[in-house]
Structure formats: C-alpha cells, structure tokens
Backbone as CSV, one residue per row, in Angstrom:
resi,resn,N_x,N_y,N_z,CA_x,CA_y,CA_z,C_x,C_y,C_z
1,UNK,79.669,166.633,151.769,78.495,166.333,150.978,78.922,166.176,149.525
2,UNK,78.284,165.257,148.845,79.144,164.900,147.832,77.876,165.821,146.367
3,UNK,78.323,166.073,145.030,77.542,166.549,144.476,76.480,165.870,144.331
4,UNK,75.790,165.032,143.977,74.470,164.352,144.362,73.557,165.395,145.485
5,UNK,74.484,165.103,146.621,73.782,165.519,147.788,73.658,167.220,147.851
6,UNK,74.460,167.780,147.172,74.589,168.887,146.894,73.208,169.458,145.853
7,UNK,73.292,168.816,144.569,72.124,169.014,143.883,70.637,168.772,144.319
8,UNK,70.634,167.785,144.877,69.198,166.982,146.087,69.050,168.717,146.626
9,UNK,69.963,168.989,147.504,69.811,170.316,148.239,69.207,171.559,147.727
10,UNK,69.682,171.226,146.241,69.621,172.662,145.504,68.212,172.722,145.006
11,UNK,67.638,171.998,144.607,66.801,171.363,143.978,65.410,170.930,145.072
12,UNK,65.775,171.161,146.048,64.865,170.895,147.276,64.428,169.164,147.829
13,UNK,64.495,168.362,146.043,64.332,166.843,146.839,65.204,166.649,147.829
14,UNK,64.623,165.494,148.290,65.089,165.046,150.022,65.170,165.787,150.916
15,UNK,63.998,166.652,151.178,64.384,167.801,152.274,63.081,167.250,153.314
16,UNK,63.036,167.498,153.881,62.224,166.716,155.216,61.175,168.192,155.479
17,UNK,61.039,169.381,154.909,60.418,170.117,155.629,58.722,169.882,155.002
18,UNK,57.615,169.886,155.990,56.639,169.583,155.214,56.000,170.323,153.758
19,UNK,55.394,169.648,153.158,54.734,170.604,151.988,53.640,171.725,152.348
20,UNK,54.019,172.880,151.266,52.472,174.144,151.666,51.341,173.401,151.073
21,UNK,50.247,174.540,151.312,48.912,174.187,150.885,49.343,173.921,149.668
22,UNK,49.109,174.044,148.767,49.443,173.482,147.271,50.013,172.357,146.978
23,UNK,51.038,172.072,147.464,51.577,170.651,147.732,50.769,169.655,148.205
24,UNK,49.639,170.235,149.149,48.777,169.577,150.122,47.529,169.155,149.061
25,UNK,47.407,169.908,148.329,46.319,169.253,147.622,46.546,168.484,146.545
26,UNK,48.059,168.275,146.264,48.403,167.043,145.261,49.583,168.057,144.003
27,UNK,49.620,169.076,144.466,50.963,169.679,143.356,52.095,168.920,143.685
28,UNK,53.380,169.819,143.071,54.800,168.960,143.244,55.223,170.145,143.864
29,UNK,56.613,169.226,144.228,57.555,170.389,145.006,57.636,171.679,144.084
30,UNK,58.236,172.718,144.758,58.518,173.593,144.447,59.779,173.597,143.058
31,UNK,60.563,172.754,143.485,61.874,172.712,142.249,61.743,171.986,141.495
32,UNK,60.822,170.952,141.572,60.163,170.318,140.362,59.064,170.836,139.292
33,UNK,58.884,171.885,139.229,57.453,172.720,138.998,58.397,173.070,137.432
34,UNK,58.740,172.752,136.423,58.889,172.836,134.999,57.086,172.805,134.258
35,UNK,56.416,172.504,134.901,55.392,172.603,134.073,54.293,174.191,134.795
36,UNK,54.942,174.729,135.878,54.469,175.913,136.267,55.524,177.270,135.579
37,UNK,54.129,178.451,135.768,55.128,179.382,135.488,54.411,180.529,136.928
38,UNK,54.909,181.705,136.696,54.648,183.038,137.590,54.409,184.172,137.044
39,UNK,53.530,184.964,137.539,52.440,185.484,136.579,53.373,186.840,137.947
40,UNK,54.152,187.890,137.555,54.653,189.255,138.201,53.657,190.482,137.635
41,UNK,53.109,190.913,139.155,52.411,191.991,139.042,53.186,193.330,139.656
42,UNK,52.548,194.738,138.768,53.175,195.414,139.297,52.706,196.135,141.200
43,UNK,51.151,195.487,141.371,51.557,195.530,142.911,50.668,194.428,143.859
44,UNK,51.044,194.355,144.920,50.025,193.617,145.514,48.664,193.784,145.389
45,UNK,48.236,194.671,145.245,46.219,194.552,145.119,46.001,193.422,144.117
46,UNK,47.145,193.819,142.913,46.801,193.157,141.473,46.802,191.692,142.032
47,UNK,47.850,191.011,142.384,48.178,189.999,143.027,47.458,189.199,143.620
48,UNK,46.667,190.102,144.804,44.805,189.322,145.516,44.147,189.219,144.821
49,UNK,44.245,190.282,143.386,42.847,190.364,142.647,43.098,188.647,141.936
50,UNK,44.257,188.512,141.010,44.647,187.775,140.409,43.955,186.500,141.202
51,UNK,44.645,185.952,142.207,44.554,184.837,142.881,43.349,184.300,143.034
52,UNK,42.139,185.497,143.586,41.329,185.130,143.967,40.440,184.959,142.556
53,UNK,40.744,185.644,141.286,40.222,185.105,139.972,40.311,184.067,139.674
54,UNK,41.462,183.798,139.545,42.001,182.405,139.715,41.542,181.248,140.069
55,UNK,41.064,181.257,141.358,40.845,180.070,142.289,39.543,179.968,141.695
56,UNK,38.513,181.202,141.894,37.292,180.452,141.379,37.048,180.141,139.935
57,UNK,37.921,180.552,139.256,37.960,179.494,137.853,38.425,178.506,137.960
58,UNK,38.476,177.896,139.112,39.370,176.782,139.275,40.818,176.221,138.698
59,UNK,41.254,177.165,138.932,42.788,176.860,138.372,43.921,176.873,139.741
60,UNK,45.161,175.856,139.667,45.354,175.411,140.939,46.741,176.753,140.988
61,UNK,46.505,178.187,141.780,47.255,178.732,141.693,47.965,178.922,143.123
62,UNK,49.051,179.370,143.609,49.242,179.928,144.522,50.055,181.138,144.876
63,UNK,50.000,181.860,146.039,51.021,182.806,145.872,52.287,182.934,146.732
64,UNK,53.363,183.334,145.835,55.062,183.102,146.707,55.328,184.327,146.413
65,UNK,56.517,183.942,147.262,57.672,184.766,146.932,58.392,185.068,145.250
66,UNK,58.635,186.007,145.211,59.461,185.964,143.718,61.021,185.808,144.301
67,UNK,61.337,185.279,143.032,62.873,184.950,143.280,63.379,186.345,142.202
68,UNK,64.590,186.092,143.066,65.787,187.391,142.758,65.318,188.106,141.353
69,UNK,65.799,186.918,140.554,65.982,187.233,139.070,64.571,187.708,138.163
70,UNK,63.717,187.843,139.030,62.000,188.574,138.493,61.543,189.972,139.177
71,UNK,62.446,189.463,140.511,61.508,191.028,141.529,60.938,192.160,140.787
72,UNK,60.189,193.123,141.300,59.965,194.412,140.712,59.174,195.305,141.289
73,UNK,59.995,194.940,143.080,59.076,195.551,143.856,57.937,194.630,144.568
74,UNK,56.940,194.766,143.519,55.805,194.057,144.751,56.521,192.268,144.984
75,UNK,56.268,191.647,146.194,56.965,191.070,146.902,56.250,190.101,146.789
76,UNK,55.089,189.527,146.186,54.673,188.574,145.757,54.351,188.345,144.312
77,UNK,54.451,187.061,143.914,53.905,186.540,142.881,53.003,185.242,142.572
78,UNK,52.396,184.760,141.490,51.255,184.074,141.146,51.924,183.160,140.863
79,UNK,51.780,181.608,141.569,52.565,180.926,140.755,51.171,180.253,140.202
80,UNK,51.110,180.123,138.643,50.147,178.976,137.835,50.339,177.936,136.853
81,UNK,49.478,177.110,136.455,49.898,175.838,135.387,50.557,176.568,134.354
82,UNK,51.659,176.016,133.994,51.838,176.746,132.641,51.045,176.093,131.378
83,UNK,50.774,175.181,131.232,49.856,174.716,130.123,48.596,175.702,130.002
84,UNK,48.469,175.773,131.122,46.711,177.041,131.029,47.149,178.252,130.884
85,UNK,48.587,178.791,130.405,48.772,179.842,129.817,47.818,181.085,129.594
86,UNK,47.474,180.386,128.178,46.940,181.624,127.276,45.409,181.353,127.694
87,UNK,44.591,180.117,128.506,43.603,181.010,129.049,43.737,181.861,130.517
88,UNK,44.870,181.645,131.286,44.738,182.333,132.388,45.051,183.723,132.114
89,UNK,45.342,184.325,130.788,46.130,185.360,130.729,44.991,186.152,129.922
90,UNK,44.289,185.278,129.779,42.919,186.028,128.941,42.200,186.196,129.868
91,UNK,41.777,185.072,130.768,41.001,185.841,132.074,41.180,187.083,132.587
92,UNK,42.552,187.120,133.220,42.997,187.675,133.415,42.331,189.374,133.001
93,UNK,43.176,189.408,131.347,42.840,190.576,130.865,41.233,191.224,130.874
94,UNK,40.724,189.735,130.649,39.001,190.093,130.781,38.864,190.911,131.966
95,UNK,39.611,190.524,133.087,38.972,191.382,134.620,40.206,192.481,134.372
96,UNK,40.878,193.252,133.475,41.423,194.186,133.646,42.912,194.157,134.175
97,UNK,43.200,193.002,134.483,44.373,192.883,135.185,45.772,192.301,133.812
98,UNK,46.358,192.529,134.016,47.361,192.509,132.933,48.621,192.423,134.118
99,UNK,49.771,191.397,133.941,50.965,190.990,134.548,51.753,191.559,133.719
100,UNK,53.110,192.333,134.249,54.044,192.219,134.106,54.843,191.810,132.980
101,UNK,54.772,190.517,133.915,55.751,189.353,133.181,54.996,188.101,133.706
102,UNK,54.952,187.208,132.240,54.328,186.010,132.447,55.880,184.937,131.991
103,UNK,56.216,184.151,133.354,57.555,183.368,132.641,57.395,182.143,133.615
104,UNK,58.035,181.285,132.722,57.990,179.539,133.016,59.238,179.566,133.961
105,UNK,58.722,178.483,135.030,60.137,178.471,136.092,60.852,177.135,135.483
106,UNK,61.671,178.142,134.840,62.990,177.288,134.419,63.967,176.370,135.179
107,UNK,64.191,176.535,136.232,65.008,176.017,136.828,64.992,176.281,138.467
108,UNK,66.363,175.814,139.216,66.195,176.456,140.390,66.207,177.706,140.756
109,UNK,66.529,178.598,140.018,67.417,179.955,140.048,66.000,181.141,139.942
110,UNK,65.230,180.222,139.035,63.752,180.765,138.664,62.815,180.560,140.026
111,UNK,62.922,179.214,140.842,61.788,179.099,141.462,61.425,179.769,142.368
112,UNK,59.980,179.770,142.944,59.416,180.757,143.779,60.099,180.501,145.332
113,UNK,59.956,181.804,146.134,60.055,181.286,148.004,59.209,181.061,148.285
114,UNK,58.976,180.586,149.244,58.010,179.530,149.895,58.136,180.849,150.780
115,UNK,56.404,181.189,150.975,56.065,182.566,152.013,55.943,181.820,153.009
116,UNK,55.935,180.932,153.897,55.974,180.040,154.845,57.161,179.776,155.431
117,UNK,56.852,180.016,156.514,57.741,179.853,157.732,57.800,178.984,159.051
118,UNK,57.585,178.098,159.366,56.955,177.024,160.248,57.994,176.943,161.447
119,UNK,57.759,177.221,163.035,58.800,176.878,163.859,57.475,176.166,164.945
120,UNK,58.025,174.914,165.599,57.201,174.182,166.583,58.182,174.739,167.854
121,UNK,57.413,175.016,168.768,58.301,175.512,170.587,57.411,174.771,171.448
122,UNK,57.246,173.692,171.741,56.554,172.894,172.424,55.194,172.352,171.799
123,UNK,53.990,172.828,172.821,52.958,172.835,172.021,52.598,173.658,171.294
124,UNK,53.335,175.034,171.052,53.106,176.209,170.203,53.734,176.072,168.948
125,UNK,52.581,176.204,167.958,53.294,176.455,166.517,52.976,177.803,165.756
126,UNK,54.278,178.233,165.601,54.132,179.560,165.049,54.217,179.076,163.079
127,UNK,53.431,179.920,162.552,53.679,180.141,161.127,53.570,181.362,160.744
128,UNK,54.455,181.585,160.139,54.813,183.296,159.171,54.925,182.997,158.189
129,UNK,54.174,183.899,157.363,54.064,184.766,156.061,54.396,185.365,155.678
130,UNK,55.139,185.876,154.996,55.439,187.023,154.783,55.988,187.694,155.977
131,UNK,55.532,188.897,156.297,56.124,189.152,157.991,54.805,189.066,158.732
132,UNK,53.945,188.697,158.792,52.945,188.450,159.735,53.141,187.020,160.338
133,UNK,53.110,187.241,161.505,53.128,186.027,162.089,52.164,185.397,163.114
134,UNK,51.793,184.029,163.133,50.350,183.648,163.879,50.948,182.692,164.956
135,UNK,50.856,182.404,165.919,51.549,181.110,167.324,50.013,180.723,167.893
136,UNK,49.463,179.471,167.576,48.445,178.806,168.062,49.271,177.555,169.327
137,UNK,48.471,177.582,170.339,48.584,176.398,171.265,48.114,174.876,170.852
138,UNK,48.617,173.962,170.130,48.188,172.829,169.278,47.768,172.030,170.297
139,UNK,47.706,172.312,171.737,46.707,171.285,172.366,45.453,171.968,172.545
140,UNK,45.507,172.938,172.724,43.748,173.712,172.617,43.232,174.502,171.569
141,UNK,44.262,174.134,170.147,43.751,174.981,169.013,43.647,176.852,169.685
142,UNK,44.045,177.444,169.753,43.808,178.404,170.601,45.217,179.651,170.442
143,UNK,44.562,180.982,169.532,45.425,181.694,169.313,46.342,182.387,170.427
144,UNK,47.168,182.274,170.580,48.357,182.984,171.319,48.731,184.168,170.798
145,UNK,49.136,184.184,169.780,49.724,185.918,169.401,50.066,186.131,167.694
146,UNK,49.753,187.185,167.562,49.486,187.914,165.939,50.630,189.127,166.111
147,UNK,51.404,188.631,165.453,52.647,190.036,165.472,52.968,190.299,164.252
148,UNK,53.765,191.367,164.058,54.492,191.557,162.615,54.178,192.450,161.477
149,UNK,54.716,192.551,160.502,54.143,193.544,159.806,54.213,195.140,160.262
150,UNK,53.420,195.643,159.105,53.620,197.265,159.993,52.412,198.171,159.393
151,UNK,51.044,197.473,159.199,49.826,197.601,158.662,48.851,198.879,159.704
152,UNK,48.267,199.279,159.562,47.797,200.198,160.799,46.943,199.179,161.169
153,UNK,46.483,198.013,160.559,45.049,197.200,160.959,45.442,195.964,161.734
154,UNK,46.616,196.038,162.329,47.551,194.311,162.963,47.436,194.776,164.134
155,UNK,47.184,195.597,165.549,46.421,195.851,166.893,45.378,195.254,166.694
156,UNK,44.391,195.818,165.636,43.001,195.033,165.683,42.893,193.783,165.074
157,UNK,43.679,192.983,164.079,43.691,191.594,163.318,44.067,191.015,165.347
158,UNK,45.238,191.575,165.616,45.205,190.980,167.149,44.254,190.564,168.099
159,UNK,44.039,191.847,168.498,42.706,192.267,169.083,41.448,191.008,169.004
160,UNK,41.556,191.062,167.393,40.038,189.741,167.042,40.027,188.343,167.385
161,UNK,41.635,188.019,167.345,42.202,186.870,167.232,42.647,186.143,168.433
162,UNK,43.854,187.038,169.074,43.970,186.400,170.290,43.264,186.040,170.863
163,UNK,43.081,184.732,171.949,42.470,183.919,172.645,41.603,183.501,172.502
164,UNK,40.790,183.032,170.840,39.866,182.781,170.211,40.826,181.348,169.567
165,UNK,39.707,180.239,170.063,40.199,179.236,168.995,40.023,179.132,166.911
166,UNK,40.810,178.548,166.708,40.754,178.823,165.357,39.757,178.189,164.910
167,UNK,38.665,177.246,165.076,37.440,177.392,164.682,36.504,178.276,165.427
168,UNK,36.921,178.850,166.357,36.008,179.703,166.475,35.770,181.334,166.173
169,UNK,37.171,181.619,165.476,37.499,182.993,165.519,37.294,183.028,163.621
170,UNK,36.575,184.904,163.727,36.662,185.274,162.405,37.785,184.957,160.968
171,UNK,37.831,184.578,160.001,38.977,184.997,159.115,39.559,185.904,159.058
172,UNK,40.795,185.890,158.779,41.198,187.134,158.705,41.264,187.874,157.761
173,UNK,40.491,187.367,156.392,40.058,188.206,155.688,38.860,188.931,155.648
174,UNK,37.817,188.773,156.268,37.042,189.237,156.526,36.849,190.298,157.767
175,UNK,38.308,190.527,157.989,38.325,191.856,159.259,39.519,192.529,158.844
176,UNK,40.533,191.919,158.385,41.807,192.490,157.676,41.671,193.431,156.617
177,UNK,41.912,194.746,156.369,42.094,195.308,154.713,43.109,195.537,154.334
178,UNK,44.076,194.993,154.774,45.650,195.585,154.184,46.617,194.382,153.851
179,UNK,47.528,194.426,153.267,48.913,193.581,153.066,48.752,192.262,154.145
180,UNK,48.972,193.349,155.055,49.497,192.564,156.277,47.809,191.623,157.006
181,UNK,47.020,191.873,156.635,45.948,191.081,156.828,45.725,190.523,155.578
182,UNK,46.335,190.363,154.635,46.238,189.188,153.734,46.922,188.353,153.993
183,UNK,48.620,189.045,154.508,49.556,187.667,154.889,49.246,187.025,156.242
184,UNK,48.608,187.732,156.728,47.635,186.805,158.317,46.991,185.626,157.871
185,UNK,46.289,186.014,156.410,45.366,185.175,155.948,45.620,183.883,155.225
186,UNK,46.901,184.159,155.234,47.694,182.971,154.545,48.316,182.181,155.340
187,UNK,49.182,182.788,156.671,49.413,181.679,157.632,48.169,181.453,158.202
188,UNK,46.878,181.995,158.306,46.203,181.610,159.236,45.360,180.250,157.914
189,UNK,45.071,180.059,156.896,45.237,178.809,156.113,46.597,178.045,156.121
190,UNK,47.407,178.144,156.565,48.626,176.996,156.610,48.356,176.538,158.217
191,UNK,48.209,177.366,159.194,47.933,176.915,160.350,46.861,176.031,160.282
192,UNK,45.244,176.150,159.875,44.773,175.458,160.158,44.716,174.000,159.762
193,UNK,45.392,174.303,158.564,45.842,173.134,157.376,47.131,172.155,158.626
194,UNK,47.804,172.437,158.955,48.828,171.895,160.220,48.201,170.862,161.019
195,UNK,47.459,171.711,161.860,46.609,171.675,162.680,45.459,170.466,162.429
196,UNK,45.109,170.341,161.605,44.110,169.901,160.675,44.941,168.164,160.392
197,UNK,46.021,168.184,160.567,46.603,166.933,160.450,46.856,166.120,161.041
C-alpha cells in the first residue's frame, strides 16, 4: 500500500463501511470533522443529560467514543459543531452541566470511535454499541436477541424485546434505566435506521 493509500486509511476516506446516524442526516465523515469538537464529561448521566439538551435545541450532536488522548473514565463523549461553541457551552451551564474539557478534533489522533458495530450473518443483522448488542431478522424486521453489557436491567430490556418486531416493540428508552439501556438505545436507532433503507 503505497502512502496515499496509507493516509486514505488513516483518515477514514475511501473506506466502504456505511455512515452512522449523523452521517445519515447530512454530517461528514468522522476524520473530516475539523469544524467539530467534543464536549468530555466527567460521567455518563452528564453525557445523556448533555445530548438530549442538545438535540432539542437543535444542534446536530452525537455521541462516541473518546479517543485515547481525552479519556477520563466515562467512555463516552459529545461530539458538537464547533462554531456553536460558546452557545452550546452556555446552554449547557444554564442546565447545570459543565464539561470537562471542551476541545476541537484536530486531527486523526483526536477523532471520536464510532460506538457502532455492524456485522450482517445472512438475514440477521447484528449492531453493537458500546457492549450492548441487538440481532434483528431483516426479512421479518423481528428481534432475535439483546445481549451484552452487565446492567441488572438487560434480562428485562430482553425480555421486552425479543420476538417483537421493531415497529412494534417499546423503545428502549422508555423501559431501560441504566448505561446499558441507553447503549440498547442507540443500536436500537442505528438498526432501525439500516433497516429503514
């Protein structure tokens, strides 16, 4: 592979794997994102709280992985516009929530992981999150199995889910209260988003 093809790699252009929700609604790749930054909280609650502030101010945020060089423990982060800076950071403070660290993704070394995990096994497509993982039957829309994690509430996120098609079965935020039923809640929006195509 010659450096070209090497940098393409590093950098994520030319990679064939599909785009997440965010991508899906018209963002850029992930290693192109110089005009995003990541908003590090010190734990996950802050993180849901954040996001879901977020969204209904309409600001196009999402949440990843942190890369190496930010971690601090909690295992997700906010990625947002960086131009909307200093009002997302005032919102923010308005609802009490205060980050960390607010920093621009500089480069590749900076950018976020992609909490998404996508494997096709016939007609079954599994997507993972984080460690929760969802396997729908894509010819009958139709949950197969909820594993992963180590939440006391993932027997019952199961329980609700299995053998319920995905328009017909609850969110999983609305039966989930933990970690691990938020990251349900996130493949179970990339699944239907898949699915949906």
């Amino acid at each position: 592979m010659g450096l070209s093809g090497l940098l393409r790699r590093m950098t994520g252009r030319g990679r064939d794997a599909a785009p997440g929700p965010a991508a899906a609604a018209g963002d850029t790749p992930s290693a192109a994102r110089a005009d995003r930054g990541l908003l590090v909280f010190e734990n996950t609650s802050e993180v849901i709280q954040a996001e879901r502030l977020l969204k209904e101010a309409g600001y196009a945020v999402r949440v990843m992985g942190p890369p190496p060089e930010i971690r601090t423990g909690c295992d997700l982060v906010v990625e947002f516009p960086l131009m909307e800076r200093l009002h997302v950071l005032r919102l923010l403070a308005g609802a009490g929530l205060d980050p960390l660290q607010s920093v621009p993704v500089t480069g590749p070394l900076l950018a976020p992981v992609d909490l998404f995990h996508v494997k096709r096994m016939g007609d079954y497509l599994m997507v993972r999150a984080a460690n929760m993982k969802l396997t729908v039957d894509t010819a009958t829309r139709v949950v197969v199995n909820v594993s992963g994690g180590g939440c006391p509430d993932v027997p019952y996120l199961a329980a609700r889910l299995v053998g319920m098609r995905l328009d017909e079965a609850p969110d999983p935020r609305a039966v989930g209260h933990t970690l691990c039923g938020y990251a349900l809640a996130l493949a179970w929006d990339e699944m239907v988003r898949r699915c949906s195509d």
